[in-house]
MARNUDREN-131893 format. One record per residue: residue number from 1; residue in one letter; y negated, z, x negated of N, C-alpha, C in turn. Coordinates in nm, 3 decimals, always signed. Example, Ala and Ser with C-alpha at 12.3 -4.5 7.8 and 13.67 -1.06 7.14 Angstrom:
1;A;+0.569;+0.780;-1.319;+0.450;+0.780;-1.230;+0.330;+0.780;-1.320
2;S;+0.225;+0.708;-1.285;+0.106;+0.714;-1.367;-0.003;+0.787;-1.290
//
This chain:
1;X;-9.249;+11.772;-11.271;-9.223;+11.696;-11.391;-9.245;+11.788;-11.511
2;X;-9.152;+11.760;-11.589;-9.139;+11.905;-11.732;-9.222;+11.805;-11.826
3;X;-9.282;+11.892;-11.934;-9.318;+11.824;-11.999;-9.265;+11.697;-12.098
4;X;-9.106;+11.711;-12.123;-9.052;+11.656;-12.139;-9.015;+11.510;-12.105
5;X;-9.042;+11.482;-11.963;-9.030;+11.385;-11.930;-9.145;+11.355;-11.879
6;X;-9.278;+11.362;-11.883;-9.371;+11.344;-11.866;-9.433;+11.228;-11.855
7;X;-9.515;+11.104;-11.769;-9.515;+10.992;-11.721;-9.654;+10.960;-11.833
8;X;-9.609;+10.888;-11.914;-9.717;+10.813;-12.003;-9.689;+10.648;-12.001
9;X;-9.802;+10.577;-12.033;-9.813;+10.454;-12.064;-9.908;+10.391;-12.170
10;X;-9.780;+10.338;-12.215;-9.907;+10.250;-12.354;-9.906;+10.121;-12.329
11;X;-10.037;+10.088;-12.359;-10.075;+9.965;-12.372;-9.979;+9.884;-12.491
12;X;-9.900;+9.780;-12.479;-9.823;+9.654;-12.578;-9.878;+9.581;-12.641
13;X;-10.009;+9.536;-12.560;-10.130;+9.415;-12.616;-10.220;+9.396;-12.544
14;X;-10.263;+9.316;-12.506;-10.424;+9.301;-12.456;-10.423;+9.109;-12.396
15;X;-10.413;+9.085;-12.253;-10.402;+8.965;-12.188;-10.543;+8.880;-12.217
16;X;-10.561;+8.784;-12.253;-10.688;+8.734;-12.254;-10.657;+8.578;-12.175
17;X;-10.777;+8.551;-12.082;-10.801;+8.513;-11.960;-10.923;+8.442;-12.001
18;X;-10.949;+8.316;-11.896;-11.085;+8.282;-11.899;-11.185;+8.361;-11.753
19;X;-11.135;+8.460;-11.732;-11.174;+8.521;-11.615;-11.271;+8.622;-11.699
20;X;-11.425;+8.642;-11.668;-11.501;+8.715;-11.729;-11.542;+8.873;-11.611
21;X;-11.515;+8.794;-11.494;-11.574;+8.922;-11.388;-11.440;+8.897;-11.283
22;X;-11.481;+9.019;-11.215;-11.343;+9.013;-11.102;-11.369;+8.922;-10.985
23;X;-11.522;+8.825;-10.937;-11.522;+8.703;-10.896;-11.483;+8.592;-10.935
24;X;-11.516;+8.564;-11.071;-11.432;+8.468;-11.162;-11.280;+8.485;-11.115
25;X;-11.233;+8.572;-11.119;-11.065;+8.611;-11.128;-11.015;+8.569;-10.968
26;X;-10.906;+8.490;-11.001;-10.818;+8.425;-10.866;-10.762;+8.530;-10.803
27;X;-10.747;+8.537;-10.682;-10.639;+8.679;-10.625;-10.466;+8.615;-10.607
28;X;-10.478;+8.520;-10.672;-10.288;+8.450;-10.714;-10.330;+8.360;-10.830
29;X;-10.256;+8.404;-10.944;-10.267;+8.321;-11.009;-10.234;+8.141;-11.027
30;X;-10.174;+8.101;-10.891;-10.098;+7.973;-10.890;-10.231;+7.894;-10.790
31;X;-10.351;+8.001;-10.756;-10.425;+7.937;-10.671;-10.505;+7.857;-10.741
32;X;-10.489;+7.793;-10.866;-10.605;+7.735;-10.974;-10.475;+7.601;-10.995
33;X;-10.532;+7.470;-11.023;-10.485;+7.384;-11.044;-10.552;+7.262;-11.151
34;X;-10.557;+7.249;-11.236;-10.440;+7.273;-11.301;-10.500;+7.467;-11.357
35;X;-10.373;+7.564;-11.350;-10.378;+7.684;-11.420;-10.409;+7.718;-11.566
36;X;-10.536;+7.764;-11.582;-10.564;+7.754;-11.715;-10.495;+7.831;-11.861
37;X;-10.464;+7.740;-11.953;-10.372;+7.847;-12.055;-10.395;+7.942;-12.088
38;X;-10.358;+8.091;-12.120;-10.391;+8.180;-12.094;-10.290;+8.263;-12.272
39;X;-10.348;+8.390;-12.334;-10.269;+8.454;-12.370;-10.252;+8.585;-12.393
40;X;-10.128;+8.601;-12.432;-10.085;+8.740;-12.386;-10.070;+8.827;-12.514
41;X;-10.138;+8.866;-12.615;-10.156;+8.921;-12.730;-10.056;+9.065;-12.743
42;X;-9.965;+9.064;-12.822;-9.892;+9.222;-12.808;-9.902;+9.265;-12.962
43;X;-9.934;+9.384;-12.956;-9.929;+9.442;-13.065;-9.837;+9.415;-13.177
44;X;-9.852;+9.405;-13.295;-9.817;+9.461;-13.420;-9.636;+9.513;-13.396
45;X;-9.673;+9.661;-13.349;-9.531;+9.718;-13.339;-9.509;+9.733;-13.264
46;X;-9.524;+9.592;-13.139;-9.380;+9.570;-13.036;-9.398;+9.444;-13.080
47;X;-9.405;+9.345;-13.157;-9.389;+9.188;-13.160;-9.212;+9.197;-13.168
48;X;-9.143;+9.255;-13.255;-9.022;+9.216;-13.259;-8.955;+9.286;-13.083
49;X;-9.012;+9.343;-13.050;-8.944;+9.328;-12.905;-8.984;+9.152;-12.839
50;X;-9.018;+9.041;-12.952;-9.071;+8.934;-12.831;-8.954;+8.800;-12.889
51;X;-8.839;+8.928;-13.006;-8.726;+8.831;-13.002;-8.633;+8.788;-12.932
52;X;-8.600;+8.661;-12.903;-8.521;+8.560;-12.794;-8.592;+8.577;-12.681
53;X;-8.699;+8.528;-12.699;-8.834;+8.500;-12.542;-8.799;+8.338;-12.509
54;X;-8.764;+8.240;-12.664;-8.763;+8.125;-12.632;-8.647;+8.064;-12.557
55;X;-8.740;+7.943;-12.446;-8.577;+7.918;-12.358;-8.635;+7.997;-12.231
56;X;-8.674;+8.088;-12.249;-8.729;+8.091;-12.091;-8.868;+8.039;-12.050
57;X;-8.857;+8.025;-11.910;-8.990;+7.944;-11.855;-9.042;+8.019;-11.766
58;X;-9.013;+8.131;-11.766;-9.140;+8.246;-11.651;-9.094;+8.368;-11.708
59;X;-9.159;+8.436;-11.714;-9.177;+8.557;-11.766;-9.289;+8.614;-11.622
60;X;-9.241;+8.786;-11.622;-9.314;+8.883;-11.542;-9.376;+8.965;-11.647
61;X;-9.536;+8.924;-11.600;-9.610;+9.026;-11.678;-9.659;+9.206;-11.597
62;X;-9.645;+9.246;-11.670;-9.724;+9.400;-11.624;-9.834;+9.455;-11.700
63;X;-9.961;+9.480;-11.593;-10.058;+9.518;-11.662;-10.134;+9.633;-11.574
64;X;-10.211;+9.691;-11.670;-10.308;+9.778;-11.607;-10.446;+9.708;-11.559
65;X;-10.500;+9.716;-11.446;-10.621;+9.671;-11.391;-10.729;+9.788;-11.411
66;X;-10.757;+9.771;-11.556;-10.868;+9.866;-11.621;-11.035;+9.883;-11.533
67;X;-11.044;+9.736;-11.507;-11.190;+9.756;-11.408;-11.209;+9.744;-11.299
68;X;-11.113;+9.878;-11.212;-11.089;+9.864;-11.062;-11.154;+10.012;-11.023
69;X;-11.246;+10.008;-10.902;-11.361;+10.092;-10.822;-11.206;+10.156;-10.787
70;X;-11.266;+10.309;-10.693;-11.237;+10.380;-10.645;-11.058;+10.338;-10.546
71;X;-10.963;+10.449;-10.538;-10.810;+10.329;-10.514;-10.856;+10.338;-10.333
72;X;-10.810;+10.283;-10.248;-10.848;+10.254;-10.097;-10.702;+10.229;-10.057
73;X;-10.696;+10.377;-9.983;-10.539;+10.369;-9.921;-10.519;+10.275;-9.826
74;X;-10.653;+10.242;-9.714;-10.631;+10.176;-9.626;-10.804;+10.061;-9.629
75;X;-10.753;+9.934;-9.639;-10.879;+9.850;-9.586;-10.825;+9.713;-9.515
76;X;-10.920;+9.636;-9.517;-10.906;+9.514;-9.410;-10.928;+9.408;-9.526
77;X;-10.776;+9.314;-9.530;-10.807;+9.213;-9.623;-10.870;+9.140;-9.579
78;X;-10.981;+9.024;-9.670;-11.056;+8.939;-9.632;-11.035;+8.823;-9.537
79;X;-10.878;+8.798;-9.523;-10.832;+8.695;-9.434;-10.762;+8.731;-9.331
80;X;-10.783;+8.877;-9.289;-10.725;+8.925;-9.158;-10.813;+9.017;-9.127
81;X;-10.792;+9.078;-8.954;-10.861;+9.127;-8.890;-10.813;+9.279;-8.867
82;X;-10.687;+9.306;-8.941;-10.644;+9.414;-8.925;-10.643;+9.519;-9.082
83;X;-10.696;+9.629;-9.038;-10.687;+9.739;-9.168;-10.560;+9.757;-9.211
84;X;-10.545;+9.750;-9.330;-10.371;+9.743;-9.381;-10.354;+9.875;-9.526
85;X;-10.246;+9.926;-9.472;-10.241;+10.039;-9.599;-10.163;+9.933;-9.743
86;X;-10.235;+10.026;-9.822;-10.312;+9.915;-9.987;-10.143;+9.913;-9.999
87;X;-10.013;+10.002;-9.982;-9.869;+9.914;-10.030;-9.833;+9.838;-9.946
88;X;-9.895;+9.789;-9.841;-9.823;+9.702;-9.767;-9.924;+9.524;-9.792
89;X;-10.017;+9.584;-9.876;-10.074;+9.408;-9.971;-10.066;+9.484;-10.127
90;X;-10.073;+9.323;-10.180;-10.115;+9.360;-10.324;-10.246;+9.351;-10.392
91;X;-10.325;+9.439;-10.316;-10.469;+9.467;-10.350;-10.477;+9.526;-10.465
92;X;-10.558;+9.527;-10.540;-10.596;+9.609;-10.669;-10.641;+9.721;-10.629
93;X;-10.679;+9.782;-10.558;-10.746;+9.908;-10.577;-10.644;+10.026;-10.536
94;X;-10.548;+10.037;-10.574;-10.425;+10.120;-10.561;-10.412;+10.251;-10.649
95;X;-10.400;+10.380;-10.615;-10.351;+10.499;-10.729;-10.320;+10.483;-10.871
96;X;-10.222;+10.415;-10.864;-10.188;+10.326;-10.998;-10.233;+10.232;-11.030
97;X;-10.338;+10.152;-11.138;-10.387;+10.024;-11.043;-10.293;+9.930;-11.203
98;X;-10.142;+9.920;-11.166;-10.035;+9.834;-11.194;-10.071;+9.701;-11.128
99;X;-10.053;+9.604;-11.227;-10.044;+9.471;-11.180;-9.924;+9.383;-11.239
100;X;-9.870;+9.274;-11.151;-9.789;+9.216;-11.179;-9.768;+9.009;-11.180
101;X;-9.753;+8.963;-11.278;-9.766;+8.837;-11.258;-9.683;+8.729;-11.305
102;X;-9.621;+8.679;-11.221;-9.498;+8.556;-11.278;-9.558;+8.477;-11.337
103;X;-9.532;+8.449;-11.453;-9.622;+8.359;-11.505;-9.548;+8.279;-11.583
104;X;-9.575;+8.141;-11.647;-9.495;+8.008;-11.655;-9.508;+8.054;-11.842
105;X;-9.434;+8.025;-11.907;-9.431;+8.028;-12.056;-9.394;+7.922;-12.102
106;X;-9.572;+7.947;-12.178;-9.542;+7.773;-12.274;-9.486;+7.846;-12.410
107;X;-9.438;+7.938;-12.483;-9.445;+7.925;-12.610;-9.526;+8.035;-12.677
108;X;-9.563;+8.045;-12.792;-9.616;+8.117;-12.909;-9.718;+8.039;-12.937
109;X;-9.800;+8.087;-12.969;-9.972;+8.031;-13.080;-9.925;+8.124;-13.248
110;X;-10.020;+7.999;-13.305;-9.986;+8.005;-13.428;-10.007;+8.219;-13.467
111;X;-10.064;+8.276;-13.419;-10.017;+8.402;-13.460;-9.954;+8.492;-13.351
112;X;-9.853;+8.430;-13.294;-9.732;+8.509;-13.213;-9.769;+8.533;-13.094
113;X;-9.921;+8.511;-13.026;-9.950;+8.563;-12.894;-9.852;+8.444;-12.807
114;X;-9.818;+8.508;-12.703;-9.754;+8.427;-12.607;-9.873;+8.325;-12.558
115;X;-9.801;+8.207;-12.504;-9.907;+8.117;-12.411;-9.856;+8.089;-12.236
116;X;-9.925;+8.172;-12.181;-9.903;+8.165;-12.018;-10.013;+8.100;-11.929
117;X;-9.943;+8.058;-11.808;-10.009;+7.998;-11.715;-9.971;+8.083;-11.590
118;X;-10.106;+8.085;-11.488;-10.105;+8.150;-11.383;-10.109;+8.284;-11.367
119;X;-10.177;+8.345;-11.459;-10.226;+8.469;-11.479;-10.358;+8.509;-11.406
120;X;-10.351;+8.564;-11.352;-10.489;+8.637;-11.253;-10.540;+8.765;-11.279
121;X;-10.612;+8.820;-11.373;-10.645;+8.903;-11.416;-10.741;+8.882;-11.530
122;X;-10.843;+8.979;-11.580;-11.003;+8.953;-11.601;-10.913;+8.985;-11.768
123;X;-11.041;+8.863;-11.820;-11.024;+8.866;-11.981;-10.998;+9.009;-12.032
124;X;-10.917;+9.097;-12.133;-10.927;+9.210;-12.169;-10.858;+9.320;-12.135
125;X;-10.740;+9.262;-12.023;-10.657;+9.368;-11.936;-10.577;+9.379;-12.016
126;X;-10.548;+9.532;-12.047;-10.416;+9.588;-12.113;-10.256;+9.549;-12.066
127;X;-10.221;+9.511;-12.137;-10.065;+9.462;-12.107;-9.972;+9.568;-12.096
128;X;-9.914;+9.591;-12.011;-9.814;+9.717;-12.044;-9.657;+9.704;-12.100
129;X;-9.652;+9.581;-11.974;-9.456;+9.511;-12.000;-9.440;+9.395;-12.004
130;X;-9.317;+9.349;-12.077;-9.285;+9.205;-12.048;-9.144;+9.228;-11.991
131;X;-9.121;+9.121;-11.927;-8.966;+9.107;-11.891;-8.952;+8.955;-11.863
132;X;-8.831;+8.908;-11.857;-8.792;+8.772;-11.854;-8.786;+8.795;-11.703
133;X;-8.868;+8.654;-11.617;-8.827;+8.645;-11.489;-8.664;+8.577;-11.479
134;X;-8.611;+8.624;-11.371;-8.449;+8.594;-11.353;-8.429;+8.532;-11.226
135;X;-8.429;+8.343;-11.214;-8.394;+8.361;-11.077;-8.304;+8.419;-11.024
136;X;-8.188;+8.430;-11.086;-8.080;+8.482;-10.992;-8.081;+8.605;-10.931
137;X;-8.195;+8.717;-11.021;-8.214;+8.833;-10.963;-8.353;+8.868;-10.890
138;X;-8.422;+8.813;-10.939;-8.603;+8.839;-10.945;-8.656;+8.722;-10.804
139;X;-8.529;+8.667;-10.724;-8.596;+8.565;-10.609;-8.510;+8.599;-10.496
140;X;-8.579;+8.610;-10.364;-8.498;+8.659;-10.264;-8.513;+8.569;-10.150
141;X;-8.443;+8.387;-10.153;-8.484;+8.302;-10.034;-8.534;+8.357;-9.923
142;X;-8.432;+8.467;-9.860;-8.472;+8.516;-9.733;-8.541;+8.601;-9.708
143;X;-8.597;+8.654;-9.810;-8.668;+8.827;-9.835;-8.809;+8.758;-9.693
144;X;-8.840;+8.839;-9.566;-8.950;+8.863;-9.479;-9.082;+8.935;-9.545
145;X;-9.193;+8.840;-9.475;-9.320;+8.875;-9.561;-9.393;+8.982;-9.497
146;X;-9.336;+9.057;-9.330;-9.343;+9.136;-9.312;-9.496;+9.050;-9.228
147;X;-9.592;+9.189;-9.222;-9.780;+9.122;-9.161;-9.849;+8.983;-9.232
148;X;-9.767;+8.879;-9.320;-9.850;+8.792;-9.404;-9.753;+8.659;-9.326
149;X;-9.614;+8.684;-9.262;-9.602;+8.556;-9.245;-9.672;+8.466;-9.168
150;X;-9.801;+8.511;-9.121;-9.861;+8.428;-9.009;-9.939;+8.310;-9.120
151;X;-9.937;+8.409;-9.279;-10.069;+8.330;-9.378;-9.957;+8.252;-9.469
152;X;-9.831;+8.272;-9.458;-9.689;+8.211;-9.535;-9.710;+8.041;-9.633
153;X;-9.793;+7.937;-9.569;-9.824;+7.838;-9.610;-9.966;+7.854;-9.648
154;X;-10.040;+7.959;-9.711;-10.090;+7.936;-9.767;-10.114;+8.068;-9.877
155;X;-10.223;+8.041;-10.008;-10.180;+8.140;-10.090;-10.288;+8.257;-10.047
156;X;-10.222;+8.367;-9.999;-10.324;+8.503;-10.026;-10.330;+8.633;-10.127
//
């Protein structure tokens, strides 16, 4: 990689959560009922990237998982008996520790932060991206869950 094209990331805004520790924090955000409102604060100079947001009802968030231990190529998730390499779940403790979350959009608060539901991630996580979720592109009926369909009816 030249310096030129060199792999940086900035933080957009800052997610705030009622999640204070990473026990507090759900490992799916849809596993909380009712899902608590949540928002998604973006900076100053990207707000006008958050023109024509309205009208959609899910949005994909991307964030950095700032308070994640050491990355673990390979461990044993809590609801199975088998050691699984960290891309084949979506564990946090990954090289990159990228996170990603469909999340339901209510709208704007009176100073422009977005208002989302079903966000799983600890008060204070740096936001990196937004994008509009797309069913027509972003859902795959038949897509195989691969080692999880045995857990398929329920959320892990």
């Amino acid at each position: 990689m030249t310096e030129t094209n060199a792999l940086t990331v900035h933080p957009i805004g800052v997610l705030h959560t009622p999640f204070r520790t990473r026990e507090a924090c759900p490992r799916n955000g849809r596993q909380l009922d009712p899902a608590p409102l949540c928002r998604a604060e973006v900076f100053a100079e990207y707000r006008a990237g958050l023109t024509s947001l309205e009208g959609f009802t899910h949005l994909i968030l991307l964030y950095w998982m700032h308070d994640i231990a050491e990355p673990a190529l390979v461990f044993t998730p809590p609801f199975d008996a088998t050691p699984r390499g960290i891309f084949a779940t979506r564990a946090p403790w990954r090289p990159n520790p990228i996170a990603l979350s469909v999340v339901r959009f209510e709208g704007f608060d009176e100073t422009g932060a977005l208002l989302v539901r079903n966000l799983d991630c600890l008060d204070g996580t740096p936001l990196v991206d937004i994008k509009p979720y797309l069913p027509s592109v972003d859902a795959e009926p038949g897509a195989a869950m691969g080692w999880l369909t045995p857990y398929a009816t329920r959320q892990v």
